[in-house]
C-alpha positions as CSV (number, residue, x, y, z in Angstrom):
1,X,-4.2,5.7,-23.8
2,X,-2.7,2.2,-23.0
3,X,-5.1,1.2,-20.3
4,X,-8.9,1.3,-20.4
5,X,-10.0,2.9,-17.6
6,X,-13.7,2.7,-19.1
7,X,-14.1,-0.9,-18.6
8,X,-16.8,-1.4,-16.1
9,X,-15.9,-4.4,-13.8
10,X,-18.7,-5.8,-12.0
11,X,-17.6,-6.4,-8.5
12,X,-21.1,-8.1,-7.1
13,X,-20.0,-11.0,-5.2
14,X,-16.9,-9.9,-4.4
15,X,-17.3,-9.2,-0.5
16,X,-16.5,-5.8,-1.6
17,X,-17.8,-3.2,1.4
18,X,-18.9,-0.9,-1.5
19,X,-21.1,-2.7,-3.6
20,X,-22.2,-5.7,-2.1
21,X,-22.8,-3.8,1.4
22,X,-24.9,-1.2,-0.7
23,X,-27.2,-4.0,-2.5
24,X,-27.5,-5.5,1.3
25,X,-29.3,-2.2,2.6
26,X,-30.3,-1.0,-0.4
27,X,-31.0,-3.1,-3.3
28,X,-29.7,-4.1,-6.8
29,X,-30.7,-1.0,-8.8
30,X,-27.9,1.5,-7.1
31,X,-24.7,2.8,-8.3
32,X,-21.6,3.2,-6.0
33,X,-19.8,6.6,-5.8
34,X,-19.2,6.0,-2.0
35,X,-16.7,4.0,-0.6
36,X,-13.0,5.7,-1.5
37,X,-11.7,2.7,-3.3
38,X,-11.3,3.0,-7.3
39,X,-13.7,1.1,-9.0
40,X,-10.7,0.8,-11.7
41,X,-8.6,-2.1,-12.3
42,X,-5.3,-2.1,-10.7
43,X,-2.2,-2.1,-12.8
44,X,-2.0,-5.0,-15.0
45,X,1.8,-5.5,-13.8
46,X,0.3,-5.7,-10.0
47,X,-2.3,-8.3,-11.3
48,X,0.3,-10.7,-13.1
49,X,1.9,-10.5,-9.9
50,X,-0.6,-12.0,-7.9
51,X,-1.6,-14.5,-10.3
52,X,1.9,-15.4,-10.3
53,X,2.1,-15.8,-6.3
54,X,-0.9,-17.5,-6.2
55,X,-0.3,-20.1,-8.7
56,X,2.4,-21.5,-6.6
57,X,-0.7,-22.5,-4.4
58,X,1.5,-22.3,-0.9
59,X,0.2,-19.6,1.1
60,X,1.9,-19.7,4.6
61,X,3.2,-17.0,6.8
62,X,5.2,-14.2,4.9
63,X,7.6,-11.0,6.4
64,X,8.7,-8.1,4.9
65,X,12.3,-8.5,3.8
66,X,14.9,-6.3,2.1
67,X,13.4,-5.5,-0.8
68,X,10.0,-3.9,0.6
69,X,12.1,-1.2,2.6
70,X,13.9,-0.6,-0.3
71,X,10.9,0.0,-2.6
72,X,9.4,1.8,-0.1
73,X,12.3,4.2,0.2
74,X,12.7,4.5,-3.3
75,X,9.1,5.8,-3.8
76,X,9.4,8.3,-0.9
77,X,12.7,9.4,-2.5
78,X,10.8,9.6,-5.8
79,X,7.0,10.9,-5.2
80,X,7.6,13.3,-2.2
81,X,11.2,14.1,-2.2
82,X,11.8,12.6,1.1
83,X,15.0,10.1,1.9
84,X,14.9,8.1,5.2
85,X,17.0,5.1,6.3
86,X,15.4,1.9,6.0
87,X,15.1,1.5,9.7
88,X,12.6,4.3,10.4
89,X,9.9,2.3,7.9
90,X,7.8,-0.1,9.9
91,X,5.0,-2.4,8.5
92,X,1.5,-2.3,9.5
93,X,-1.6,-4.0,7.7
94,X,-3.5,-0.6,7.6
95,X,-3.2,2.9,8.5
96,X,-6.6,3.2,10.8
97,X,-4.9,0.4,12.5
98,X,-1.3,2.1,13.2
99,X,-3.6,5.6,14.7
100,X,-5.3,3.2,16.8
101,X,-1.9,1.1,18.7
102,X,-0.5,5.3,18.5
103,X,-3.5,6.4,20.7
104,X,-3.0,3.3,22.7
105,X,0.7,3.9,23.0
106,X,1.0,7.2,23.5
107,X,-2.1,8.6,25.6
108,X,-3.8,8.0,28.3
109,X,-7.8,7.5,28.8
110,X,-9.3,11.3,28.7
111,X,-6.1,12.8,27.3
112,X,-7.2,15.2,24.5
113,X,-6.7,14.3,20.5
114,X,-7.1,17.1,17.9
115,X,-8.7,16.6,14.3
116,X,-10.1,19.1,11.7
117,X,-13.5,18.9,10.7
118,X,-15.4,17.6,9.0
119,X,-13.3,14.6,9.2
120,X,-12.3,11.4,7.8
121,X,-14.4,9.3,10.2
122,X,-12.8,5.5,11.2
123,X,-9.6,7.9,12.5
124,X,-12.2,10.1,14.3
125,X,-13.9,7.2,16.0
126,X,-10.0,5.3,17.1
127,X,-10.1,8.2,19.4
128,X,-13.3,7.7,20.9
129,X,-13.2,4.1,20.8
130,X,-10.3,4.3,22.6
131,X,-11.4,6.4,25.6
132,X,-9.5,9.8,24.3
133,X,-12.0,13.1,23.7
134,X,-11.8,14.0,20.4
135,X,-11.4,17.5,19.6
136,X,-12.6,19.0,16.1
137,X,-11.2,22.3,15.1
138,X,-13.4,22.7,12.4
139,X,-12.3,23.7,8.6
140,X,-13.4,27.5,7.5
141,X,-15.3,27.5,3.9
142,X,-14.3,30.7,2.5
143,X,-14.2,31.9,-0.6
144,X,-15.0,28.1,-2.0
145,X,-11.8,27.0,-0.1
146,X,-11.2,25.4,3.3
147,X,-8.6,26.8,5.6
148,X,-7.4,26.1,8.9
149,X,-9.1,28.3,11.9
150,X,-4.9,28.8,13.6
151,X,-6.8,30.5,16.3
152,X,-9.2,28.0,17.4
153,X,-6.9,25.1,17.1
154,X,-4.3,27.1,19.6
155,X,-7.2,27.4,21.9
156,X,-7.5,23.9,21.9
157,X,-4.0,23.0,22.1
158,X,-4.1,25.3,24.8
159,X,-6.3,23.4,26.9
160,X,-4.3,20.5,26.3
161,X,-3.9,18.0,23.2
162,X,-1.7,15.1,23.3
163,X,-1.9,14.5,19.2
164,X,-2.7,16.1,16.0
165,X,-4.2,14.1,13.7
166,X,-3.5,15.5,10.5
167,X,-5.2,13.9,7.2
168,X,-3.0,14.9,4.6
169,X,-4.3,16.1,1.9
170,X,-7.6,16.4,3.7
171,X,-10.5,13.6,3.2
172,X,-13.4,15.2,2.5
173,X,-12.8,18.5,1.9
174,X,-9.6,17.6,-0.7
175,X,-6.9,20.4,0.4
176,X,-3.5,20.1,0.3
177,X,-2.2,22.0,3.0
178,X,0.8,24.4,2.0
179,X,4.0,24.8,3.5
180,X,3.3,27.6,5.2
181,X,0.4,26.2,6.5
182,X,2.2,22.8,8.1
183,X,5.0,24.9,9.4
184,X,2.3,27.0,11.5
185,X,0.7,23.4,12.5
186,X,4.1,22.2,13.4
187,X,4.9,25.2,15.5
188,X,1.9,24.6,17.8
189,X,2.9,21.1,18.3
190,X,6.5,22.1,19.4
191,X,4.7,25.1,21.9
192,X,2.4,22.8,23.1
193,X,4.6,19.0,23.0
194,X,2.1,17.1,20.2
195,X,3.0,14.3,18.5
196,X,2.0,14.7,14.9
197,X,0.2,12.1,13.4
198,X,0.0,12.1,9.7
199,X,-2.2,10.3,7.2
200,X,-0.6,10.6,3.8
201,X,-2.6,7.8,2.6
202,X,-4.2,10.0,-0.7
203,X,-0.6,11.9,-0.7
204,X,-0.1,10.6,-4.5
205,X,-3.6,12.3,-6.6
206,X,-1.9,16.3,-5.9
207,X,-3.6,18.5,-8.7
208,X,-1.9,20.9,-11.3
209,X,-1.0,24.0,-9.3
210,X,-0.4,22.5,-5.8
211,X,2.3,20.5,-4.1
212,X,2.5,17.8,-1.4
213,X,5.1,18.4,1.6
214,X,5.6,15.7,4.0
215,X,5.3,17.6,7.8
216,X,8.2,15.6,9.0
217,X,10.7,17.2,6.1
218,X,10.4,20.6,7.7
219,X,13.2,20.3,10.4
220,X,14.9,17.3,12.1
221,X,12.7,18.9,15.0
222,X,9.2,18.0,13.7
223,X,10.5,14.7,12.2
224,X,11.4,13.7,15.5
225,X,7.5,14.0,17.0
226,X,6.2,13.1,13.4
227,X,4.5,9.9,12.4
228,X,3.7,9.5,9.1
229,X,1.6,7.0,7.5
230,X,1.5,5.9,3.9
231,X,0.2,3.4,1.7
232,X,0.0,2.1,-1.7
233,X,-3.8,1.4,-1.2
234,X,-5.3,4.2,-3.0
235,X,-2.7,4.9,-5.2
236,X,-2.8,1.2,-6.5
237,X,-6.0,0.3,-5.7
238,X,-5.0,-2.6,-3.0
239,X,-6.9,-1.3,-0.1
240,X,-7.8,-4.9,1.1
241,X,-4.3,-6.6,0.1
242,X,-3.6,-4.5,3.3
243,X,-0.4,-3.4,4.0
244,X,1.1,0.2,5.2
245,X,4.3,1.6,5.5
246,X,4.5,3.5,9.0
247,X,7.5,6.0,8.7
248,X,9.1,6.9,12.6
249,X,12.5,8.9,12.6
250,X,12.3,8.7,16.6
251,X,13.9,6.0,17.9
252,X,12.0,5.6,21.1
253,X,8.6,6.6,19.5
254,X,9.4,3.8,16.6
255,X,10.3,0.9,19.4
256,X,7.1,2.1,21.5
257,X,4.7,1.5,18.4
258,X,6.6,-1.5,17.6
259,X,5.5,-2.8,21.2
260,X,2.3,-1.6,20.4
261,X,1.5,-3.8,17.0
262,X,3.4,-7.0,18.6
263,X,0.3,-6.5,21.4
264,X,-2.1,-6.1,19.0
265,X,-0.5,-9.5,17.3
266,X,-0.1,-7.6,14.2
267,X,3.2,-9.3,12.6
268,X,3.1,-10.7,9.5
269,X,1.7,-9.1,6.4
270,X,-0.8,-11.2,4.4
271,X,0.7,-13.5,1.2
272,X,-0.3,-10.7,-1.2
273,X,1.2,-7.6,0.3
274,X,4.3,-7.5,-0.4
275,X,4.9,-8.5,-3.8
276,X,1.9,-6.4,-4.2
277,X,3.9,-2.9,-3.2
278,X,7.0,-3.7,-4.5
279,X,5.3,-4.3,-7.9
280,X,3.5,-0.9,-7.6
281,X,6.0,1.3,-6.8
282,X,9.4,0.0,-8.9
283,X,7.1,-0.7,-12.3
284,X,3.7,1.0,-12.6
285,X,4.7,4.8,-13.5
286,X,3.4,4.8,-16.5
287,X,-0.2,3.3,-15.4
288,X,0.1,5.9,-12.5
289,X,0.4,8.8,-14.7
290,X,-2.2,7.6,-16.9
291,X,-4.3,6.9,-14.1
292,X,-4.0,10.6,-13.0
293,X,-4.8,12.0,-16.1
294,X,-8.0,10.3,-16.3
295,X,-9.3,11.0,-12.6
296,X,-8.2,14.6,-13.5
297,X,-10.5,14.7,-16.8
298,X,-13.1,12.7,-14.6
299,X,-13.2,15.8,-11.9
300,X,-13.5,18.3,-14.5
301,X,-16.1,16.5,-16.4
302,X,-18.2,16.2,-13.2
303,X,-17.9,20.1,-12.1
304,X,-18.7,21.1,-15.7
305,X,-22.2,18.6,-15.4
306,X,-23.0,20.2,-12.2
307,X,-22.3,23.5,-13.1
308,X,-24.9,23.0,-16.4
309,X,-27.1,20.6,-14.6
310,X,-27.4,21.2,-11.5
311,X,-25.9,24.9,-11.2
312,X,-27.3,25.8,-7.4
313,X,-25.1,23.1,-5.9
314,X,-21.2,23.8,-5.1
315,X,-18.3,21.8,-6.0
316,X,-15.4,22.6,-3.9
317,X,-12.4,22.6,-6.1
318,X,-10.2,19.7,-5.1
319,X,-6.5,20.4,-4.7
320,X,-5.4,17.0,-4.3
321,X,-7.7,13.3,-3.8
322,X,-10.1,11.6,-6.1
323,X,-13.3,12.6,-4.0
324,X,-15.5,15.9,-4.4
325,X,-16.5,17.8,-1.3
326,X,-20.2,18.8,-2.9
327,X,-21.7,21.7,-1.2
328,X,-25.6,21.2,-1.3
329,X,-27.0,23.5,0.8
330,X,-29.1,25.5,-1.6
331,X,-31.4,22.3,-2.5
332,X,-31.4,21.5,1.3
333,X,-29.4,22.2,4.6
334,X,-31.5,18.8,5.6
335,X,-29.4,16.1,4.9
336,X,-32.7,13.6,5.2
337,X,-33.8,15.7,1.8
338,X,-30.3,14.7,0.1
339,X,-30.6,11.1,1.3
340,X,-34.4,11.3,-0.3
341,X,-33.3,12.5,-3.3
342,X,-29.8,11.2,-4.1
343,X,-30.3,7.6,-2.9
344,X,-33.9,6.4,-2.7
345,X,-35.0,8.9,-6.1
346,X,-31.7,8.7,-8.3
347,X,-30.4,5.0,-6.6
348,X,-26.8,6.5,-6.1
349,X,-25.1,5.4,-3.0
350,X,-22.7,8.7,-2.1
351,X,-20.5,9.6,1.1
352,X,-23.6,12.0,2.9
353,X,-21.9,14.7,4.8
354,X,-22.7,14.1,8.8
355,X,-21.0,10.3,8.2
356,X,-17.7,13.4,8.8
357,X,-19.0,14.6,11.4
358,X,-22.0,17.4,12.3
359,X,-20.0,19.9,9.8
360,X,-20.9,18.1,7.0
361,X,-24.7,18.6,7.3
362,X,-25.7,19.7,3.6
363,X,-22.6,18.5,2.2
364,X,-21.7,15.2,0.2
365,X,-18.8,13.4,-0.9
366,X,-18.4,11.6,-4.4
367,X,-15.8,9.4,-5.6
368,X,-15.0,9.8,-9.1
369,X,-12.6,7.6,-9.7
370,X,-14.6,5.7,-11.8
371,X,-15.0,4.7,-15.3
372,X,-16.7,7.4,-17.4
373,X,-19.8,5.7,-18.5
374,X,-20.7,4.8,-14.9
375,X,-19.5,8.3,-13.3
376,X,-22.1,9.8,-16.4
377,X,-25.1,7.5,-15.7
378,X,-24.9,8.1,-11.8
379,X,-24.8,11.8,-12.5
380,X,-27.8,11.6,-14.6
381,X,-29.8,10.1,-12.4
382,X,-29.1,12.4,-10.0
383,X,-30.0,15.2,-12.5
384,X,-33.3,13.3,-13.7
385,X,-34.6,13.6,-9.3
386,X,-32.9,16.8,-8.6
387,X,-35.5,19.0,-6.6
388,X,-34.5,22.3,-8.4
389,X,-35.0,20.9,-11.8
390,X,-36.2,23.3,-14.2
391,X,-39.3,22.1,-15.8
């Protein structure tokens, strides 16, 4: 391998919301499988980059010129298959952000806004913060797979839902909806006039055997009442340089969200941004595929340490993310035993289940994209305090 994704950085007293936030509540002893950001170094080329832009040591207002739509078209074009004019491609500092100016923009207070659950949360709660009822159609576990309950969700759309929030593939649970499976979602948004709302933000980690479609290349119809939202952010690791690409083929619906972000006095992206993306998506393939390779051998060394360690508890076989969806019922359906066990015995700060909603409850999310040795000393503590231990 060219890069060496087993390099632990330390990243105390870096403001970053994962670790410093976790030694804040919870001391200096923890590890961080938590927060979905990569605690891996971004590509080398990205980090010359910066350097490069900083040394000039100007850092005044910046816009997003030719060459970001262009690199931004070419990786569509390249990862997902998908070609749109430059025109349809509007920035927006983050995707949470853009759901939030759409629900503005395009319902009312009390209009109705669909989600499956459990559920990434900060898009969960832009719908109650903004005064709209959510509405969870909740995920089926069956056979160690989620699926969509179609019935449920058409009696919900029934009642009335102005959007679809779709999370594409699906944070927690890590499925990556089929074909089939997005043309039966779209179909209820045309019989029922939705707007589609689609965060592809983890759209680049799809796993051997599955395939990523983008909802708005199934028919000029479902383009034109699709939003789709997509960042370099997890891919790259450059969640906090903060910049999204928000792709609109509907003319009105683009201008309207346009009007939308100039109220919310969202304009310029940060200094960083830019350069940032265009870096990571016209010369970073290589640390990309490398990347995926090693998050791939990290998932499959963690289900092979629970399955010997710690057999009772569930992993549910991700189809596309870097995050595990770990069923832990059979050591507790209580998630104040997991939080006893996990983070005040072990000192391993995870995602617990009910922060996605009630339907998480006995469930927790890891991140494993992580370097080995710190992925492997996490898991062991967790082994060391786990409450079915054989003795």
């Amino acid at each position: 391998m060219k890069y060496n994704f087993d390099r632990i950085i330390n990243r105390l007293g870096t403001n970053s919301a994962k670790w410093d936030g976790m030694v804040q509540a919870h001391g200096e002893d923890m590890i961080a499988l938590s927060v979905a950001d990569m605690d891996l170094q971004a590509p080398p080329t990205v980090v010359e980059k910066i350097v490069e832009m900083a040394s000039r040591g100007i850092y005044g207002y910046t816009d997003p010129f030719p060459p970001y739509f262009e690199a931004v078209q070419q990786w569509l074009d390249k990862a997902y298959g998908w070609r749109v004019p430059q025109e349809w491609i509007v920035f927006s500092p983050r995707i949470v952000q853009a759901v939030s100016i759409i629900i503005q923009k395009f319902t009312k207070e009390g209009d109705r806004i669909l989600i499956h659950s459990p559920a990434y949360q900060p898009i969960a709660k832009a719908v109650a913060i903004n005064g709209r009822e959510l509405v969870e159609s909740p995920l089926h576990l069956v056979h160690g797979r989620y699926e969509i309950d179609f019935e449920d969700m058409e009696r919900q759309m029934q009642a009335g839902v102005k959007i679809v929030l779709l999370v594409s593939p699906h944070n927690p649970t890590g499925r990556v909806w089929t074909k089939d499976e997005l043309e039966r979602i779209a179909a209820l948004c045309v019989k029922h006039d939705a707007l589609i709302v689609s965060d592809d933000i983890h759209a680049d980690f799809i796993h051997a055997g599955h395939e990523h479609t983008i909802i708005a290349k199934l028919s000029e119809d479902i383009a034109e009442r699709s939003i789709i939202c997509t960042s370099p952010g997890k891919t790259f690791n450059l969640a906090s340089l903060e910049i999204a690409n928000i792709v609109i083929p509907n003319d009105r619906l683009r201008e309207r969200f346009k009007d939308g972000l100039q109220q919310a006095g969202v304009h310029n992206p940060t200094f960083f941004a830019v350069p940032a993306l265009e870096t990571a998506y016209t010369a970073c393939d290589d640390w990309l595929n490398e990347l995926r390779d090693y998050i791939t051998d990290n998932i499959s060394f963690t289900e092979a340490f629970f399955a010997e360690r710690m057999p009772e508890l569930k992993v549910i076989k991700p189809e596309g993310t870097y995050l595990l969806w770990i069923d832990c019922t059979a050591c507790s359906r209580h998630e104040s035993d997991l939080v006893e066990w996990i983070q005040e015995k072990s000192r391993v700060s995870v995602s617990f289940g009910t922060s996605f909603g009630q339907a998480g409850e006995g469930f927790i999310r890891i991140n494993v994209a992580a370097p080995r040795p710190l992925l492997d000393e996490a898991l062991e503590r967790m082994a060391a305090a786990y409450p079915l231990r054989k003795q």
